[in-house]
C-alpha positions as CSV (number, residue, x, y, z in Angstrom):
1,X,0.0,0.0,0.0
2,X,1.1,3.6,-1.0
3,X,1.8,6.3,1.4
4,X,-1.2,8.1,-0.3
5,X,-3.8,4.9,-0.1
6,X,-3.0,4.1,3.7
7,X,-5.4,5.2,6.1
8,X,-4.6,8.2,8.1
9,X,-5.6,8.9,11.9
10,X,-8.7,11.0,12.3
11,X,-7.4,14.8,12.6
12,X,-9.5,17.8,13.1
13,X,-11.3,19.8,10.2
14,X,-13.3,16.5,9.2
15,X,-14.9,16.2,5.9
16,X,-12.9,19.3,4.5
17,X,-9.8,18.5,5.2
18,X,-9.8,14.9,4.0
19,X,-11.7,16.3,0.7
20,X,-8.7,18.7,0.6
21,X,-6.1,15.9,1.0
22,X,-8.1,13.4,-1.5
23,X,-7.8,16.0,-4.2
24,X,-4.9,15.8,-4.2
25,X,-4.5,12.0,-4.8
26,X,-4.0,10.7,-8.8
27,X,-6.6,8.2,-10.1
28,X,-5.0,5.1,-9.0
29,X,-4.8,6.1,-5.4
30,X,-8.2,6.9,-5.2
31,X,-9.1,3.5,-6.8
32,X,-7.0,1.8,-4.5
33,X,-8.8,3.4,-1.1
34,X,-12.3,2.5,-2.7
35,X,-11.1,-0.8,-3.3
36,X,-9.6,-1.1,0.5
37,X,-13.0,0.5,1.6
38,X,-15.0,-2.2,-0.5
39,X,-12.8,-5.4,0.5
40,X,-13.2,-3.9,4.5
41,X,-16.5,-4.2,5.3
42,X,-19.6,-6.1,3.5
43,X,-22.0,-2.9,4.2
44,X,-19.3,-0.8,2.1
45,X,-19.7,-3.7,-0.6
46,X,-23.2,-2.7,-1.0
47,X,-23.0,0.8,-1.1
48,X,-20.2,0.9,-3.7
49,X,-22.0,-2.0,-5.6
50,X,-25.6,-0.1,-5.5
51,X,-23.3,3.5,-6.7
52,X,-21.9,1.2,-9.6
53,X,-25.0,-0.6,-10.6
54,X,-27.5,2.9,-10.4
55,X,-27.7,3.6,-14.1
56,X,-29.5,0.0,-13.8
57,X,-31.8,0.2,-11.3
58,X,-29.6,-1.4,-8.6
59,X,-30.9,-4.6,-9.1
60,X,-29.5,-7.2,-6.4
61,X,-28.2,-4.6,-3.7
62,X,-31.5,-2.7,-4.1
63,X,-33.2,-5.7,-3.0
64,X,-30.6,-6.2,-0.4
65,X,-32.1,-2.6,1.1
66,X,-35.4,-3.6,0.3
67,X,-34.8,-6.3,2.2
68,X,-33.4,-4.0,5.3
69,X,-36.2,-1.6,5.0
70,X,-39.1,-4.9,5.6
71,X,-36.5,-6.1,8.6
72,X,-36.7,-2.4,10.3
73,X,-40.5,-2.9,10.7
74,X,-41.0,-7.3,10.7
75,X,-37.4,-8.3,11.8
76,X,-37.1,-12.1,12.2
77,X,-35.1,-11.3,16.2
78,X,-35.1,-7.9,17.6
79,X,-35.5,-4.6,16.5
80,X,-34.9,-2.9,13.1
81,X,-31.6,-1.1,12.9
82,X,-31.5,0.8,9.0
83,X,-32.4,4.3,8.9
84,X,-33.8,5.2,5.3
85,X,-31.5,7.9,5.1
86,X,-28.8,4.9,4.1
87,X,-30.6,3.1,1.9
88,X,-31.8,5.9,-0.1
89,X,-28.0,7.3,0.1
90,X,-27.2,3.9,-1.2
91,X,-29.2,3.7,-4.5
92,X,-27.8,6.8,-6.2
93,X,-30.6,6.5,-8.8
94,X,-34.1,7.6,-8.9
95,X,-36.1,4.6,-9.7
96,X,-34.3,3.0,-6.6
97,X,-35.1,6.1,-4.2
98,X,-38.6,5.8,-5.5
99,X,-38.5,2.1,-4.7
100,X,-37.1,2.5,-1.3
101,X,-39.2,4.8,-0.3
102,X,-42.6,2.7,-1.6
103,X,-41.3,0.2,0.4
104,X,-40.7,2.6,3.6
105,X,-44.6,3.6,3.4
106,X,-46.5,0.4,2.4
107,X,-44.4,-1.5,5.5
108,X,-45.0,1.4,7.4
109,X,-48.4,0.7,6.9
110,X,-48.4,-2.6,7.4
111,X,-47.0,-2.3,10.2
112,X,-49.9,-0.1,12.3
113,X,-52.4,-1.8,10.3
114,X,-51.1,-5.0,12.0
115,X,-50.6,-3.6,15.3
116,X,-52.9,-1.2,16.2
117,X,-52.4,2.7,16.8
118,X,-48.5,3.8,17.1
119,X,-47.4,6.9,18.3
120,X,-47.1,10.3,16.6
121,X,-43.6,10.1,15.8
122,X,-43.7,6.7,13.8
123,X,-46.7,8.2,11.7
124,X,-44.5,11.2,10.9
125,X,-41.8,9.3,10.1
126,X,-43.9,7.2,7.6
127,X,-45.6,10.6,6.4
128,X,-42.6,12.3,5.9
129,X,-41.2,9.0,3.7
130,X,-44.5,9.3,1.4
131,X,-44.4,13.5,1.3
132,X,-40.7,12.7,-0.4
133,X,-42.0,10.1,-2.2
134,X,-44.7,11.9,-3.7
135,X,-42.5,15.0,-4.3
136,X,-40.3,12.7,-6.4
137,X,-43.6,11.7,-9.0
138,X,-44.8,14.9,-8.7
139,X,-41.1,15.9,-9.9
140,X,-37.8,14.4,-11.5
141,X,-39.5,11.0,-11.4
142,X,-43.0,11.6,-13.4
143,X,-42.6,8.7,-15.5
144,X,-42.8,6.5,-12.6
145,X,-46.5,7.3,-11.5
146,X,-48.0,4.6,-13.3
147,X,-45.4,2.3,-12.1
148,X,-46.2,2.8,-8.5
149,X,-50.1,4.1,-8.9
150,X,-51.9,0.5,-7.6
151,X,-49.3,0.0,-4.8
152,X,-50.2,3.5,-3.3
153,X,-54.0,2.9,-4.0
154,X,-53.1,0.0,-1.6
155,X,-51.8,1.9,1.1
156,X,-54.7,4.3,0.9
157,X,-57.2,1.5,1.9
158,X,-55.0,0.2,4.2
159,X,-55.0,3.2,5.9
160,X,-58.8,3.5,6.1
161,X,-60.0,3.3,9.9
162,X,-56.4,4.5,11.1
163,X,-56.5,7.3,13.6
164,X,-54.1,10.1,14.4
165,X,-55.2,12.0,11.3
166,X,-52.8,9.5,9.1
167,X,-55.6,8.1,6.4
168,X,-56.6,11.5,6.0
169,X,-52.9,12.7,5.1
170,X,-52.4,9.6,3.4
171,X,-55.9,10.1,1.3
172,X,-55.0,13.7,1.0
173,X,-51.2,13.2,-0.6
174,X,-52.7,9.7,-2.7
175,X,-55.5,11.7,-4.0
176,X,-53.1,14.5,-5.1
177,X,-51.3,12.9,-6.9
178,X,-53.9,10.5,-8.7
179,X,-55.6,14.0,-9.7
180,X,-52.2,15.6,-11.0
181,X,-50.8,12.6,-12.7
182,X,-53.5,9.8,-12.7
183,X,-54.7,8.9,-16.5
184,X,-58.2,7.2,-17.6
């Protein structure tokens, strides 16, 4: 390993100063700290692997964090541990954002629909997942209404009876966006 590639202690400044000292690095150094990030740990694997593959949807690492997303709310032992913000990070391409954050809402539904009434700051969370999501098909991701119309139809009527105000928001932000983009 180079002088440049090997890893350095953590010094003050953070992010700026190791973006200052990485600009300065030639092509195969860089290469050769991405590769030493990827071979370190498997969660690096993914992300480098869903960066590579976004031009193409993402494919099997976007299932992997499809996958992550179901566990957070119906984990097989224990709790849920993935925020979205990684997974959506993760993707680097729209149709997987979109993706994720389908999945986010309809097991976010699922999930109260299953269990009963949760508390204020789970149906936030799962509002504020579909308010981005809708933003997105309302946006740089038009073309992928159609795609994703029936699913949100679905969380609408599993919403139906849910209190806290969520069905209405959910109604509100699915009958938005059927009216804006919807076709016969």
């Amino acid at each position: 390993m180079s002088d440049q590639t090997k890893p350095t202690s953590k010094t003050s400044g953070g992010w700026s100063a190791v973006r200052q000292h990485l600009g300065s690095w030639g092509k195969p150094a860089l290469l050769a700290l991405v590769k030493d990030l990827y071979d370190t740990d498997a969660e690096n694997r993914d992300f480098i692997q869903a960066r590579c593959q976004a031009e193409s949807g993402g494919g099997e690492v976007l299932e992997k964090y499809r996958r992550k997303i179901v566990d957070r709310f119906f984990p097989t032992r224990g709790e849920g541990k993935l925020k979205l913000g990684e997974a959506r990070k993760a993707t680097g391409n729209l149709p997987g954002t979109v993706e994720l954050l389908m999945t986010y809402v309809e097991n976010g539904v699922k999930f109260t629909h299953e269990y009963g009434d949760i508390d204020e700051c789970f149906y936030n969370s799962v509002e504020s997942a579909l308010d981005e999501l809708a933003a997105l098909l309302q946006g740089e991701a038009r073309e992928l209404y159609p795609k994703f119309r029936d699913r949100l139809a679905s969380v609408e009527q599993m919403t139906d009876g849910i209190g806290w105000g969520f069905h209405d928001f959910v109604a509100g932000v699915v009958g938005q966006l059927e009216e804006e983009l919807g076709t016969s």
